[in-house]
N, C-alpha and C positions, 0 to 999 in steps of 0.2 A: 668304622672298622674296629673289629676285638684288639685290645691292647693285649700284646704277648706277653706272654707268663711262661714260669716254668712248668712241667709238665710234673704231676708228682702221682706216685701212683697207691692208692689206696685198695687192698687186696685186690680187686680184679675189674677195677674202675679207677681208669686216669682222670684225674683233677686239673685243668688249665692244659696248658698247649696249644694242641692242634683238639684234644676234647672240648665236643658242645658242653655248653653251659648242663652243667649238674643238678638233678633235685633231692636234696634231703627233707629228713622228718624226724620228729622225735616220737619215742614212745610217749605216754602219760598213766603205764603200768606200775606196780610197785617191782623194781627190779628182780626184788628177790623172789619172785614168784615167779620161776623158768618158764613156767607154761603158759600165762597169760601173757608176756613179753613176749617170748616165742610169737606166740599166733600173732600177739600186733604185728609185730616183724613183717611178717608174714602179711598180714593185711595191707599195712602200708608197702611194701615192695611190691604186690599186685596191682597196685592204684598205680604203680609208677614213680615210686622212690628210690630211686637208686643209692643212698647210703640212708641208715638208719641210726640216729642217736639213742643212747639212754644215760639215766644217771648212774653211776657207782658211787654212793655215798658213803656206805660202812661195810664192814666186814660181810656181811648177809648178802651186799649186792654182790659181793667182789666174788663170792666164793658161785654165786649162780651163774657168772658170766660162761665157765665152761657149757654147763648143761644150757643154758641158752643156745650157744653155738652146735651143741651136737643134737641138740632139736632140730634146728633151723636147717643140718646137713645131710639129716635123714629126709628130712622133706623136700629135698633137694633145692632150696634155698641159700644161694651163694652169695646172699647181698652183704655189703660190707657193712659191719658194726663199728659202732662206737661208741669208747667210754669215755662219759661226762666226770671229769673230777673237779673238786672243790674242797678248798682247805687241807686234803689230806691223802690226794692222790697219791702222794711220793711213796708215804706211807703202805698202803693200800696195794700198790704195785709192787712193792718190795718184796711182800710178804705173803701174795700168792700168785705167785709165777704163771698157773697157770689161767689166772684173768687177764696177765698181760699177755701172753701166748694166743688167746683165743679171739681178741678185739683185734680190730685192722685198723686203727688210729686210736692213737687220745686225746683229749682236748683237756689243756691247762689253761686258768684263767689268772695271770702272772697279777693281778690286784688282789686273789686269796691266797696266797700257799706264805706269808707269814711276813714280816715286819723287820727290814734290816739285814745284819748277817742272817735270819732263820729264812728269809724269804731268798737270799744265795741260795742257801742249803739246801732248802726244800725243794728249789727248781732245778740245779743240778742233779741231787738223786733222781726228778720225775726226768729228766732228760737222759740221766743214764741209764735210766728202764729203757728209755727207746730207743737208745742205740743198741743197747744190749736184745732186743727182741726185732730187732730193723722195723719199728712202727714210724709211719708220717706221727707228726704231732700237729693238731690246730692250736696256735696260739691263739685264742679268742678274750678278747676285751671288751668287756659290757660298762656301759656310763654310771651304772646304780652299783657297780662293785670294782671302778677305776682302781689303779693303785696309787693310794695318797700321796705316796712320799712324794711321786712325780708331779701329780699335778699340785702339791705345796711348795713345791721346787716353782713350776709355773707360775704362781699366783706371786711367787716373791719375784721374782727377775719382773714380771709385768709390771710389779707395784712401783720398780722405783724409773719407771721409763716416764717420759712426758704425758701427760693428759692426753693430748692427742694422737701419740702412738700407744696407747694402753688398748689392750684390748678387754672384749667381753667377756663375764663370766663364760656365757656359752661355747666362744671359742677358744676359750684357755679349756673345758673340757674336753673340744676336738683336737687342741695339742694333745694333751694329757695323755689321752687314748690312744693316737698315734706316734707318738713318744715311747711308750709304754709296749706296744708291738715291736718297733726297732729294735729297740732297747734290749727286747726278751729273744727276740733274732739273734743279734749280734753273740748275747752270750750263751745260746743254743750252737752256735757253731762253735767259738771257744771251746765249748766242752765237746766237740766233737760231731753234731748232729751235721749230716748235709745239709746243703741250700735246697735240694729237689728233696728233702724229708717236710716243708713246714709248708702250712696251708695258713693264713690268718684270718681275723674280722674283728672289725671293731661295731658294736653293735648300740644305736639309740632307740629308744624308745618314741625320737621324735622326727619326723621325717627329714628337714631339713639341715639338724645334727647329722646324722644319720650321713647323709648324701655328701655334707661337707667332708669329713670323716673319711669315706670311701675315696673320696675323690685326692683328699690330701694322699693318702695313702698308697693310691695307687699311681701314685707323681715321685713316689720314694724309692718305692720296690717292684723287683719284679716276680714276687711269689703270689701263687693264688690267691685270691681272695674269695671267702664264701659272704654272699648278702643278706641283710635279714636285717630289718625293724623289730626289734626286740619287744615283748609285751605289745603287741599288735592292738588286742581286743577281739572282742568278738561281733561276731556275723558279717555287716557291711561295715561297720567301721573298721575290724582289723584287716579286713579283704583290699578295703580300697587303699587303706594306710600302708598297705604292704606292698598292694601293687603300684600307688604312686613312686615308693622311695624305690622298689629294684629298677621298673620301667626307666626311669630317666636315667641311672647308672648305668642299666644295659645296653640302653641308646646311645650310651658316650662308650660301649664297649668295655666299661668296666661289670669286671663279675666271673668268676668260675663255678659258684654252686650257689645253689639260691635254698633259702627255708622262710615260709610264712607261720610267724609265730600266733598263732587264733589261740585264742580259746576258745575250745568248744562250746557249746551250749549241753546244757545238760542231756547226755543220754544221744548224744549225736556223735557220730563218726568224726574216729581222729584223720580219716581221711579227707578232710576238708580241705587242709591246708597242702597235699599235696597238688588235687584241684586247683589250686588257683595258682600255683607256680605251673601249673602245667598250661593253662588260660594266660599267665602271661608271658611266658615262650612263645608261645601259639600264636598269639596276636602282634608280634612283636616281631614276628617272622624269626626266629634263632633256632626252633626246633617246630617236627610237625608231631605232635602227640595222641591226640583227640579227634576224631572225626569233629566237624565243625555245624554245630544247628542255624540254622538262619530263620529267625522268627521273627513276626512286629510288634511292635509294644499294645497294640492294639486302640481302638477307637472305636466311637460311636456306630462304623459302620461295621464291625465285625460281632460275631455270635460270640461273646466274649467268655462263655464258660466251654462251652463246645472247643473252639481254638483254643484256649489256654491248656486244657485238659488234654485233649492232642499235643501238644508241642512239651509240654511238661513230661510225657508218656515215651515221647521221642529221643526226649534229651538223657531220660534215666535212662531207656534202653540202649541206647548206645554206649551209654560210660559201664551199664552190665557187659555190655556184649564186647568193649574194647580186649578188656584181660583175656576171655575167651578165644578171640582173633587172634591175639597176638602168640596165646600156646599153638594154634593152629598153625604158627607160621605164614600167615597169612600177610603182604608186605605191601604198603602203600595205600592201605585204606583210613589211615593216621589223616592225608589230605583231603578225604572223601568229605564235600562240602551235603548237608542235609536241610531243604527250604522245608518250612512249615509256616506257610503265610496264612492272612484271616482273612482277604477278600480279595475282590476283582483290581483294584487300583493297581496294589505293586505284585498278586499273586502270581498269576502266568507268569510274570518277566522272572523274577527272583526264583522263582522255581526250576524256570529254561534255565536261567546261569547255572543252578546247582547240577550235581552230578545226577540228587533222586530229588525231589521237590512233589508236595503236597500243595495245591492252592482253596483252599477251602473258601464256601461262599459268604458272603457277608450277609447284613440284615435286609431282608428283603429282596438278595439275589438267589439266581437258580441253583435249588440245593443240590447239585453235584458236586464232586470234589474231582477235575481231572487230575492225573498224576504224571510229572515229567521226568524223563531218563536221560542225561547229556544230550536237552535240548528237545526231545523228540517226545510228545505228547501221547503215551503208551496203553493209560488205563483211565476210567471213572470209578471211582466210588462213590457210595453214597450209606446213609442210613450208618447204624451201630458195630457195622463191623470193619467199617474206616482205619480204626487204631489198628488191628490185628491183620488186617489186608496191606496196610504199608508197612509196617513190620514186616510182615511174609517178603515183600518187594526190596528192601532193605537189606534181609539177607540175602536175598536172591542175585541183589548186586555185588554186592562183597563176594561173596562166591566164585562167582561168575568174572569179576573183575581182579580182583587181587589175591585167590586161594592160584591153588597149584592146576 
């Protein structure tokens, strides 16, 4: 069961409550350049992002944040933004009204904004920007830029306990961090901010930091939390790294918005990372996002370039054709299951369960390819126009099934 949270509402997307689990994404634009941010934007909320981060670093970003948004408003693009501060947000917001005006959240990271009395000061001012402009704030706390003073605070009350109740480096950094969130709560309200204004995260780079972390944290409080393994990596290892640490917290119900932090690969779509938060919703059962491919990993007995090549063709085309569906209005083919099997063993069965299922022949079986529709055995193909004949079939179901 989802642990209840408050419900906090970020421009025109609630966060925690009675809202499904959330997907963000970050740009990897240079901010000040309105128009290539922009289209990310724009990119990534078509994949399926529902809030979009960037950075505001310096003066340049802060002054583009407008034209950002009245890009984004012309193209009828109403996903909520967000600005990333560090070091100097207080700053930054004070001084041009209208970036705070135009962002639907900010996130402060209470281990930069300054050392001491300057680190009061500077997170009061960024907290009396958002009251003064009614912005949610995410307090977010990352392990590679903690705030020292707390976890040096930590390491000394540890030091002088018994040996045996001392604790780890490692989990004197899971206090730290969730210490450090409280802490920045408690005097976010002080100064005024609601309790349904604040979203948190603590965020590791290491999955089991990471998990412990959440889970302290969500035994404390009850504001949202956004998930996310910070510095992921890339390809399968930031993929899987990311979907083991949300999985098992989502499973325990903890989580309100989730981000896989990938790097991309060079010259590859920053949509990747939406992808796999969308794969683990999906799989997880908490949201139906994606139409679902059901293919085999393949064997000795299957035509292993033919099959791969189909099922590979299927899989693009449907994550093309999802965005398309979904302007259409098109409602409930997000659960529409699609078989692309490679031989007689599990073909026919796997393909009956699916909604449209392909069972293609294997090595040395009869080269036909029948096609199944909710169980019922409808068509053969065969020969090179297979890819483009269930495609045709595909939409014909969608259509047919979930259009108006």
């Amino acid at each position: 069961m989802r642990k209840k949270t408050v419900a906090v509402m970020v421009g025109n997307v609630g966060i925690g409550g009675e809202n499904p689990v959330r997907i963000q994404s970050m740009t990897n634009t240079l901010t000040a350049d309105a128009e290539a941010t922009a289209a990310q934007i724009m990119e990534l909320h078509e994949a399926g992002s529902e809030l979009v981060r960037f950075t505001v670093k310096d003066e340049a970003d802060a002054q583009a944040v407008p034209l950002i948004k009245e890009k984004l408003l012309k193209q009828g693009c109403a996903v909520p933004i967000v600005g990333d501060f560090h070091y100097n947000g207080h700053l930054l917001l004070t001084k041009y009204p209208s970036c705070a005006q135009s962002l639907d959240k900010f996130r402060i990271n209470p281990g930069n904004v300054g050392v001491g009395e300057h680190h009061d000061q500077n997170f009061a001012t960024f907290i009396d920007q958002a009251i003064k402009y009614d912005k949610p704030v995410r307090i977010g706390v990352n392990a590679g830029s903690k705030d020292q003073s707390i976890f040096e605070r930590l390491v000394q009350e540890n030091a002088v306990k018994p040996s045996s109740a001392q604790k780890t480096g490692q989990q004197l950094v899971v206090d730290a961090m969730v210490a450090s969130c409280l802490e920045s709560v408690k005097m976010a309200e002080q100064l005024g901010l609601p309790h349904h204004k604040m979203v948190l995260s603590v965020k590791v780079s290491k999955v089991p930091e990471m998990i412990a972390a959440n889970r302290q944290l969500a035994a404390l409080t009850d504001l949202p939390l956004h998930l996310g393994v910070t510095e992921a990596g890339m390809g399968i290892k930031g993929a899987v790294a990311s979907a083991t640490g949300l999985s098992v917290l989502l499973a325990e119900g903890i989580g309100d918005t989730i981000r896989t932090s990938l790097t991309p690969s060079p010259g590859s779509s920053r949509m990747e990372e939406v992808l796999v938060c969308q794969q683990v919703l999906q799989f997880l059962g908490l949201r139906h996002l994606l139409p679902t491919v059901t293919s085999c990993p393949g064997c000795g007995r299957t035509n292993s370039s033919v099959f791969q090549e189909i099922a590979k063709q299927v899989t693009e085309y449907l994550l093309q054709q999802t965005p398309l569906w979904r302007k259409k209005g098109y409602k409930g083919f997000e659960m529409m299951t699609v078989a692309v099997m490679g031989c007689i063993v599990n073909g026919p069965g796997e393909s009956k369960e699916a909604n449209i299922g392909l069972s293609l022949p294997g090595t040395g079986e009869d080269p036909l390819s029948p096609v199944y529709m909710d169980g019922e055995r409808i068509a053969t193909l065969s020969g090179n126009n297979r890819i483009a004949a269930f495609k045709s079939m595909i939409e014909e179901y969608v259509e047919s099934h979930y259009g108006f």
